[in-house]
N, C-alpha and C positions, 0 to 999 in steps of 0.2 A: 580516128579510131586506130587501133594495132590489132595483132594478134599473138597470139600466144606462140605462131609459127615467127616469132620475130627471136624468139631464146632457141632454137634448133640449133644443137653443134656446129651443121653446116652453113647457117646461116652468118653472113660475116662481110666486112667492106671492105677486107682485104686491107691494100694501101690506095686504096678510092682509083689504081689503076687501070680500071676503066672509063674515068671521067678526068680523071689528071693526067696530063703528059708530065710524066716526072723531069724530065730533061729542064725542060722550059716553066713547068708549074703553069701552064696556061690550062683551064679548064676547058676541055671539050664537051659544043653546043649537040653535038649527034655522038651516041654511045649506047652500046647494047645494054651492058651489064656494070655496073658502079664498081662492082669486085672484078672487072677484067673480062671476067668468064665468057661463052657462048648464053645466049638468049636461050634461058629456059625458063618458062611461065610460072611453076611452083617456086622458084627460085625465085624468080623476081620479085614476086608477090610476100614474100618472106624477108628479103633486103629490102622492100619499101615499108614495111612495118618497123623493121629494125629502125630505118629510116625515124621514121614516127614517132619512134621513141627514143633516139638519141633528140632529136630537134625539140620533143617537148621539153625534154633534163634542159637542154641549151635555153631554150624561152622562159622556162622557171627561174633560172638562174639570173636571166636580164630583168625578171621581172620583181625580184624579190625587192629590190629598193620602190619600185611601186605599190608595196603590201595589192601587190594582186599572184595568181599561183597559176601555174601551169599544169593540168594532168591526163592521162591518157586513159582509154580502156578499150576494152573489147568486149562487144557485143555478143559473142558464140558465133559458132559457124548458124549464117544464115543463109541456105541454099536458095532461097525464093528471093534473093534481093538481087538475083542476074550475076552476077560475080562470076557462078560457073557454068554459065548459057555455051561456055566452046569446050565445054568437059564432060561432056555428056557423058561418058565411060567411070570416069571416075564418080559422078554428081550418083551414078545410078549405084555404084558400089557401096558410096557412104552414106545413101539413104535405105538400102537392105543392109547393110552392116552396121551401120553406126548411127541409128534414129536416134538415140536415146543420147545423142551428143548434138545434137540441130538444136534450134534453138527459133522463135517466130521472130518476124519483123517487127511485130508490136513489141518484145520484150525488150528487144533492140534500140527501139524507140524510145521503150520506157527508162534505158538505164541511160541513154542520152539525155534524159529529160534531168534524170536524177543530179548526174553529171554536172550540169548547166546552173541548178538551182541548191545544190546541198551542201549544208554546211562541212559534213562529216566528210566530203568528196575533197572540201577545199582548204579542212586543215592543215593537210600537210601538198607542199606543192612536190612535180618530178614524180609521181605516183602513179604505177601501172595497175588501172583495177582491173577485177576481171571476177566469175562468179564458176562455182564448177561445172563444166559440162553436164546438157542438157537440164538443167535448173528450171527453166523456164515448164519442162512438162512432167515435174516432180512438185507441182506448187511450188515452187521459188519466189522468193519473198524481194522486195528491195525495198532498204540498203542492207537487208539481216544476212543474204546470201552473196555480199559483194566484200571483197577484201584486196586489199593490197595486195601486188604479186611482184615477186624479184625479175629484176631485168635483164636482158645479156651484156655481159662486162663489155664487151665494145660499145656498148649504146652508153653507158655510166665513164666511158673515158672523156677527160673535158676535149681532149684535142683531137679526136673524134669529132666530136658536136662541133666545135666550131669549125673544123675543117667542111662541114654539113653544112653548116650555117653559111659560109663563104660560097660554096657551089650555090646553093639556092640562091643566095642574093643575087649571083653573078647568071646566072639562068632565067631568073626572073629580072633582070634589070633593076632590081628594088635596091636603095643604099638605107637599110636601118638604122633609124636613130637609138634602136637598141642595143649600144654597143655591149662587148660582157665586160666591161668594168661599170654599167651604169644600171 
């Protein structure tokens, strides 16, 4: 899943100088922040979506010679699914300020479900869906209230993705036979 916090101005990977020693190009196994920065939790969580959705553009793209498709979405903000059990400050702001933007765990479930099994989900692959805020407690329909949504131009850069693509493999010890010419 991603979030919508993955297109924020702010949000960005920089030159992955936080995870690459540029000198050397060796990937560092211990790193605070991808973008270099100090360890800040709304930040991170925002650069991991970005995440999310460069590497799905990236698996689309290897998967296309397989007629199979790669796509991303987000679920809405879902305060009850633990996420911000260490935010207590904020959790309690956006739920007296901003209910009408929450969203349940079942709807969550449900657009995952959708997601998994629909045709309309998987005709086009590299597709961030997403549905507008608080849908699910305005009767929100699925897939009537789910549409494709633009991504941030760093996630849609190839050499971005694959620069992603090489850190994970190289962190997770995996060598893909998915290379991006195949």
């Amino acid at each position: 899943t991603s979030s919508g916090l993955h297109s924020l101005p702010s949000t960005s990977f920089g030159n992955f100088e936080g995870i690459i020693d540029h000198e050397t190009g060796k990937i560092q196994e211990r790193f605070q922040m991808i973008d270099g920065s100090s360890f800040d939790h709304k930040q991170c969580y925002a650069i991991s979506k970005l995440c999310n959705v460069a590497f799905c553009l990236a698996l689309n793209r290897r998967l296309q010679s397989r007629n199979a498709k790669a796509v991303c979405f987000t679920p809405g903000l879902i305060p009850s699914s633990g996420l911000f059990r260490h935010q207590k400050r904020w959790h309690e702001t956006c739920l007296k300020q901003g209910a009408a933007m929450v969203e349940t765990a079942l709807w969550g479930g449900r657009i995952l479900a959708w997601m998994a099994i629909s045709d309309k989900a998987g005709m086009e692959g590299g597709c961030y869906w997403r549905a507008p805020f608080g849908i699910s407690q305005r009767g929100g329909k699925i897939p009537d209230d789910l549409f494709s949504a633009p991504v941030n131009d760093e996630a849609k850069e190839i050499k971005n993705q694959e620069v992603l693509w090489e850190i994970s493999a190289a962190l997770t010890g995996i060598s893909s036979p998915l290379s991006a010419g195949n």
